[in-house]
N, CA, C and O atoms as a GROMACS GRO file, in nm:
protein
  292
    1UNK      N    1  -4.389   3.533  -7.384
    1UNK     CA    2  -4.330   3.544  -7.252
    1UNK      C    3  -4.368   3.421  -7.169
    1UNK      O    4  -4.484   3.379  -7.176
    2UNK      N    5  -4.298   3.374  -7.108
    2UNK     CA    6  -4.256   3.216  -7.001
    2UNK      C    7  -4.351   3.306  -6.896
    2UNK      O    8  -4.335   3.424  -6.866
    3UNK      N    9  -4.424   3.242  -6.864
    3UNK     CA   10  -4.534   3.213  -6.719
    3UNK      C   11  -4.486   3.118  -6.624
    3UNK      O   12  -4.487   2.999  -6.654
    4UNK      N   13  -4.426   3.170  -6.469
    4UNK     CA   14  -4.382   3.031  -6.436
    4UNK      C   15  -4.517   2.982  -6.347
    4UNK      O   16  -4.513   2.866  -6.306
    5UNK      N   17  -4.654   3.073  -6.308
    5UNK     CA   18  -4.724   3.001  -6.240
    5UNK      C   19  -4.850   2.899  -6.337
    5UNK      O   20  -4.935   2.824  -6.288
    6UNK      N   21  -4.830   2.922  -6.461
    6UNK     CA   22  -4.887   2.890  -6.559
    6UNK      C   23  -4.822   2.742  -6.654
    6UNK      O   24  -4.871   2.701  -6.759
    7UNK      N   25  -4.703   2.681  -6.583
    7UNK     CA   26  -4.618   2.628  -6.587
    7UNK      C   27  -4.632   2.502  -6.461
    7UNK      O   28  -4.630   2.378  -6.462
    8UNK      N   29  -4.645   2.600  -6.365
    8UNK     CA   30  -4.665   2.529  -6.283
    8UNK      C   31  -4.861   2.437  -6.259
    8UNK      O   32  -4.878   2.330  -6.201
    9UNK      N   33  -4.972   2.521  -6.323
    9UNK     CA   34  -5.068   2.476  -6.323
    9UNK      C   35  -5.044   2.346  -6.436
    9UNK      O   36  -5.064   2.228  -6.410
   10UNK      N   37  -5.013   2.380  -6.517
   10UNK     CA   38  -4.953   2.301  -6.643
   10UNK      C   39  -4.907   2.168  -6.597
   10UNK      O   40  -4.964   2.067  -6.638
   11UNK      N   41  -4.819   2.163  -6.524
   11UNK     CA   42  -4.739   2.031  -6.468
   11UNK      C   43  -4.817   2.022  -6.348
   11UNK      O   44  -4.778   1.911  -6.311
   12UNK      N   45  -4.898   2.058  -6.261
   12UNK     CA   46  -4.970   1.965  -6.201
   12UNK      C   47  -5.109   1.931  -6.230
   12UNK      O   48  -5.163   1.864  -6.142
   13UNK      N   49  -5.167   1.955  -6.311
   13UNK     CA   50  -5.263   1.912  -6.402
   13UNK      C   51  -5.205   1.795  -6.521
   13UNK      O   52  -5.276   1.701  -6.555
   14UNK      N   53  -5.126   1.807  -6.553
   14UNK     CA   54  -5.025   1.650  -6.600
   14UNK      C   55  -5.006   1.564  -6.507
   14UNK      O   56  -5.046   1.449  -6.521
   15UNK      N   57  -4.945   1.602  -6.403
   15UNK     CA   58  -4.892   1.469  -6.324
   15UNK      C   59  -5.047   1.384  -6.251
   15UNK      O   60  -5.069   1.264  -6.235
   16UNK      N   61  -5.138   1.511  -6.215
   16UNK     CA   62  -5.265   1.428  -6.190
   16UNK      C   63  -5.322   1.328  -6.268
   16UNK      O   64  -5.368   1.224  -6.220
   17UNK      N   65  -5.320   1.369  -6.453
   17UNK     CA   66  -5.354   1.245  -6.525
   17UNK      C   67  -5.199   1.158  -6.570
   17UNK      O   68  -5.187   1.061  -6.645
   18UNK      N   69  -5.126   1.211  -6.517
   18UNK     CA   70  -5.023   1.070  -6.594
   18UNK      C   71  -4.901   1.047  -6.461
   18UNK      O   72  -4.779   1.045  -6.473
   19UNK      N   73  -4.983   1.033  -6.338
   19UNK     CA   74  -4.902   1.003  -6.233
   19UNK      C   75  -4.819   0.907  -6.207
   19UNK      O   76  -4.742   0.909  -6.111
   20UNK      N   77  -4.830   0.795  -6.306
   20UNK     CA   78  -4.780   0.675  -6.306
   20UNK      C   79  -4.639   0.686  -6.459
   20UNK      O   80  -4.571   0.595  -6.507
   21UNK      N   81  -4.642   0.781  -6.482
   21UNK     CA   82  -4.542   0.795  -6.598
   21UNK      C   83  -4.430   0.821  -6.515
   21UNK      O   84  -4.434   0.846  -6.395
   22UNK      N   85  -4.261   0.808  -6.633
   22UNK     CA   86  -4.168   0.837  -6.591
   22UNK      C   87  -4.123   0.988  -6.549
   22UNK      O   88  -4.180   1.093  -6.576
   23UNK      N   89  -4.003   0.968  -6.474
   23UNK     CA   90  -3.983   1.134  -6.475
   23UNK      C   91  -3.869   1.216  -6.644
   23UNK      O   92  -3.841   1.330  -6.679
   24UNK      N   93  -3.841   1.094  -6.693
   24UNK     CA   94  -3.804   1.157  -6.818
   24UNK      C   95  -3.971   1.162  -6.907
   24UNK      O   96  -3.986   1.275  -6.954
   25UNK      N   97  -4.063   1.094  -6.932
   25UNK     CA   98  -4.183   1.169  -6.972
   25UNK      C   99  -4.251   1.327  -6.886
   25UNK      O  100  -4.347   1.392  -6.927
   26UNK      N  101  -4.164   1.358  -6.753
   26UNK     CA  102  -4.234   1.469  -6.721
   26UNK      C  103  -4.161   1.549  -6.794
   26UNK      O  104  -4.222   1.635  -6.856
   27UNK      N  105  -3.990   1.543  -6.810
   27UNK     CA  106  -3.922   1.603  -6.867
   27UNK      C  107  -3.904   1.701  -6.995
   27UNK      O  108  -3.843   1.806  -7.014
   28UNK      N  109  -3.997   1.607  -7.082
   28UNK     CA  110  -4.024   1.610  -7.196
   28UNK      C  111  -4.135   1.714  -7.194
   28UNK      O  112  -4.119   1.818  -7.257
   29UNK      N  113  -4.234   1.694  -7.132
   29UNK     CA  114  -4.356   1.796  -7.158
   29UNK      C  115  -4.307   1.897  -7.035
   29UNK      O  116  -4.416   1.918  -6.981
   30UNK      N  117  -4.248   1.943  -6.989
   30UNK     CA  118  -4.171   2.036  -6.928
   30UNK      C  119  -4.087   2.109  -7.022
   30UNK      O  120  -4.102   2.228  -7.050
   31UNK      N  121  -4.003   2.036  -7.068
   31UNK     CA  122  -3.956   2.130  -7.189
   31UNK      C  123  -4.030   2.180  -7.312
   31UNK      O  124  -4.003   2.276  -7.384
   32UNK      N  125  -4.132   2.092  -7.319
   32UNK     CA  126  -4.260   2.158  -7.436
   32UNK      C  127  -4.321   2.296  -7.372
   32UNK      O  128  -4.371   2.377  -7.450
   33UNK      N  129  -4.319   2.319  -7.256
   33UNK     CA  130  -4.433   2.417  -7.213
   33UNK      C  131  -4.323   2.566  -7.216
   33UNK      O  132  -4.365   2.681  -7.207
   34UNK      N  133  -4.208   2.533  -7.227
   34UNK     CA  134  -4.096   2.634  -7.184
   34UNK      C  135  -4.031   2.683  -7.332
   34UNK      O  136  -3.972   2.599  -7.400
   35UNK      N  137  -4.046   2.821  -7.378
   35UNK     CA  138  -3.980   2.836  -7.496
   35UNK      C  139  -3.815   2.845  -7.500
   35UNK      O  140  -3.752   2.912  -7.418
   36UNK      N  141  -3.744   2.755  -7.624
   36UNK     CA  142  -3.661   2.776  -7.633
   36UNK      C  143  -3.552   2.907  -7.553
   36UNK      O  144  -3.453   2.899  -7.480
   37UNK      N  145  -3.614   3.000  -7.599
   37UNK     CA  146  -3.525   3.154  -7.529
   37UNK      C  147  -3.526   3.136  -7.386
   37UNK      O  148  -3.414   3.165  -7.343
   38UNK      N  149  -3.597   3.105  -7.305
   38UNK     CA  150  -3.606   3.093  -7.142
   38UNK      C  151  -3.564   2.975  -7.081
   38UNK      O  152  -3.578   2.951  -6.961
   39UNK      N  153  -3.488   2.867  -7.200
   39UNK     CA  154  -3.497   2.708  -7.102
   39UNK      C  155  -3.372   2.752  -7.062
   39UNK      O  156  -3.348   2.691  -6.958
   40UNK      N  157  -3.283   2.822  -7.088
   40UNK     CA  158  -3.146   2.813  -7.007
   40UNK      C  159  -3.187   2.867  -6.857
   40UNK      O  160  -3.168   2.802  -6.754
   41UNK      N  161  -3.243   2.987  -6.863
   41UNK     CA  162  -3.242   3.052  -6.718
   41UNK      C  163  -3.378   2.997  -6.613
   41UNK      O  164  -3.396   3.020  -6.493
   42UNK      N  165  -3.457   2.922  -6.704
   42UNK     CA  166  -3.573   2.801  -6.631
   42UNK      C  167  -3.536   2.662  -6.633
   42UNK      O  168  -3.604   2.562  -6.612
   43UNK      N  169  -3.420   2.676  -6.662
   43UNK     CA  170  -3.367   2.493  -6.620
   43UNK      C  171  -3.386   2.458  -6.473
   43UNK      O  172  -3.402   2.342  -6.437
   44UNK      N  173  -3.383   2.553  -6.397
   44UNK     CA  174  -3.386   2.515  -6.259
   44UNK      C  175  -3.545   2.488  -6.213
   44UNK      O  176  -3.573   2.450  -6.100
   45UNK      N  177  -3.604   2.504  -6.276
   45UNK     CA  178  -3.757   2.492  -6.217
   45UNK      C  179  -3.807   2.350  -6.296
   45UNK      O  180  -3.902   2.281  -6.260
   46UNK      N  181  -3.734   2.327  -6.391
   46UNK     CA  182  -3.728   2.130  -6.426
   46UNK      C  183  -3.720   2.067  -6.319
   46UNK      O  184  -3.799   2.003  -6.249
   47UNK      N  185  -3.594   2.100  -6.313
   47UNK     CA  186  -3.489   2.028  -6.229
   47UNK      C  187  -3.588   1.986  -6.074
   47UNK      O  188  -3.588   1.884  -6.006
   48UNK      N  189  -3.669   2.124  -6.060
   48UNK     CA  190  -3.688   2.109  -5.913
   48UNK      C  191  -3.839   2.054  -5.928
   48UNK      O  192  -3.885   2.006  -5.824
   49UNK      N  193  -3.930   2.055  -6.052
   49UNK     CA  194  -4.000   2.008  -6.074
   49UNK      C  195  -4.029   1.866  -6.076
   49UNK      O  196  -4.125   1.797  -6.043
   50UNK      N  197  -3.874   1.837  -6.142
   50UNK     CA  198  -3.803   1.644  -6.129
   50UNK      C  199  -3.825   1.624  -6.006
   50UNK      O  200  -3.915   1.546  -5.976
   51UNK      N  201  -3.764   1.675  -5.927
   51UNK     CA  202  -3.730   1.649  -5.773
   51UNK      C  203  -3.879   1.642  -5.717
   51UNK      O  204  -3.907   1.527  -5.685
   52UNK      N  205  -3.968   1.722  -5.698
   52UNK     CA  206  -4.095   1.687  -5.653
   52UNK      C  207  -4.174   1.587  -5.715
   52UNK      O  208  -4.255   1.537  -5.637
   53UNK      N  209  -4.175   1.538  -5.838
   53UNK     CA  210  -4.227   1.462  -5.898
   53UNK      C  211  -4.145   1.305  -5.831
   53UNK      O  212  -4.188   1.195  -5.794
   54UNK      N  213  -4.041   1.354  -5.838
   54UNK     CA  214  -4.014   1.182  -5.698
   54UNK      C  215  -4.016   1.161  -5.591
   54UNK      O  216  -3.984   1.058  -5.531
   55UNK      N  217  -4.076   1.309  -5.534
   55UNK     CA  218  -4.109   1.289  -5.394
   55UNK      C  219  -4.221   1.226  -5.398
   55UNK      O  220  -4.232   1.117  -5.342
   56UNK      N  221  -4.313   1.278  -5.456
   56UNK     CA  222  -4.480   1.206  -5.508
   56UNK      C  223  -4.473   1.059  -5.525
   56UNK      O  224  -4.557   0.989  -5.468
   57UNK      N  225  -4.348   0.989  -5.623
   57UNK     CA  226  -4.360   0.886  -5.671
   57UNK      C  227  -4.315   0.790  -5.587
   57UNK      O  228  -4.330   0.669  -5.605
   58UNK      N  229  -4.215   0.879  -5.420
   58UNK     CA  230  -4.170   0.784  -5.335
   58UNK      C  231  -4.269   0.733  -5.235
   58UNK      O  232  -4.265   0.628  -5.170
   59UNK      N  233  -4.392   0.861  -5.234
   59UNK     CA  234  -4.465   0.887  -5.120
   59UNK      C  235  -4.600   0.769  -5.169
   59UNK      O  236  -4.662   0.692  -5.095
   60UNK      N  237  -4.613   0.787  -5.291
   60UNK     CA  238  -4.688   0.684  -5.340
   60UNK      C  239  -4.668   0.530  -5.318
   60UNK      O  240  -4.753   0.453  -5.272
   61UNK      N  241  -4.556   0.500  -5.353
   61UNK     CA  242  -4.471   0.358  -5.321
   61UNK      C  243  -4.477   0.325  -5.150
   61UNK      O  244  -4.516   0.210  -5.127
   62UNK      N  245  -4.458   0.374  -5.078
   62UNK     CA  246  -4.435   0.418  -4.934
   62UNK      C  247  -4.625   0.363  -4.932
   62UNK      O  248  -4.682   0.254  -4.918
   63UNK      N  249  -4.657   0.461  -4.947
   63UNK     CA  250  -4.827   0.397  -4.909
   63UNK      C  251  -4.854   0.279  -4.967
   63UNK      O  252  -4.870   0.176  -4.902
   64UNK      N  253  -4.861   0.284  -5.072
   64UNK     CA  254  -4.907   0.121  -5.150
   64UNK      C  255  -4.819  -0.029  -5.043
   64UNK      O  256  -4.865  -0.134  -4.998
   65UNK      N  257  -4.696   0.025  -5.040
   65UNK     CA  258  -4.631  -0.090  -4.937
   65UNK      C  259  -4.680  -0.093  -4.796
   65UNK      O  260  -4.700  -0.200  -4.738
   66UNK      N  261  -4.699   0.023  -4.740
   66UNK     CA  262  -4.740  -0.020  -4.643
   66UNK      C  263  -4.870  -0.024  -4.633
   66UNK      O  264  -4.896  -0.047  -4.515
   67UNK      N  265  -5.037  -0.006  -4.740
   67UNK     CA  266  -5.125  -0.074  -4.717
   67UNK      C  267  -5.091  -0.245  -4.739
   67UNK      O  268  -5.131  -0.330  -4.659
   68UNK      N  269  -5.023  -0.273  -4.842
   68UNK     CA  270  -4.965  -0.423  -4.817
   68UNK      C  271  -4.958  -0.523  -4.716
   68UNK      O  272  -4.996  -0.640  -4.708
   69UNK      N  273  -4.888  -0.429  -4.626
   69UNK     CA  274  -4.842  -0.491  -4.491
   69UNK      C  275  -4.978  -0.472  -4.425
   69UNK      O  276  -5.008  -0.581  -4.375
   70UNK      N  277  -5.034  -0.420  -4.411
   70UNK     CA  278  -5.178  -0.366  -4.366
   70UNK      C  279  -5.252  -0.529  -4.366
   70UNK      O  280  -5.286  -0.597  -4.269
   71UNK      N  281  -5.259  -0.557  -4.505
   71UNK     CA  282  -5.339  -0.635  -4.517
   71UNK      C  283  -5.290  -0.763  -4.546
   71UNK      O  284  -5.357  -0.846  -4.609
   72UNK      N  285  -5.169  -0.787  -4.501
   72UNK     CA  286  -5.110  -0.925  -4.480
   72UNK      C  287  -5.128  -0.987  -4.338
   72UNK      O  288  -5.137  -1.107  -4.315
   73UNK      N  289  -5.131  -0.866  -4.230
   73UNK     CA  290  -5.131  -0.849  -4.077
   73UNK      C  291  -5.291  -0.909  -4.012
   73UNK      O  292  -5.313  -0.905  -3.891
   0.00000   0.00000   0.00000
């Protein structure tokens, strides 16, 4: 049986050590954690999993640029 909060510890305990990976590598071990029988009706918790994982990766970019400017000033 699919755990989705167990899923969810899962993928943010990944993205903490591989924060700098793509979001098709989150993809991938997202679909590893999800059995076959449940990925149709848990496709949406990828999907939205994708989506937070580039909020992270915008929010990251966003800081790094603007300590940049920080320290050009």
């Amino acid at each position: 049986m699919f755990d989705k909060n167990d899923f969810k510890k899962s993928v943010k305990s990944w993205i903490e050590k591989n924060g700098e990976s793509s979001s098709k590598q989150l993809e991938t071990y997202c679909l590893s954690l999800i059995p076959s029988s449940d990925l149709r009706k848990n496709r949406w918790l990828i999907d939205q999993t994708l989506s937070w994982f580039q909020y992270i990766q915008d929010q990251r970019s966003a800081t790094r640029a603007s300590r940049q400017l920080e320290m050009m000033q």
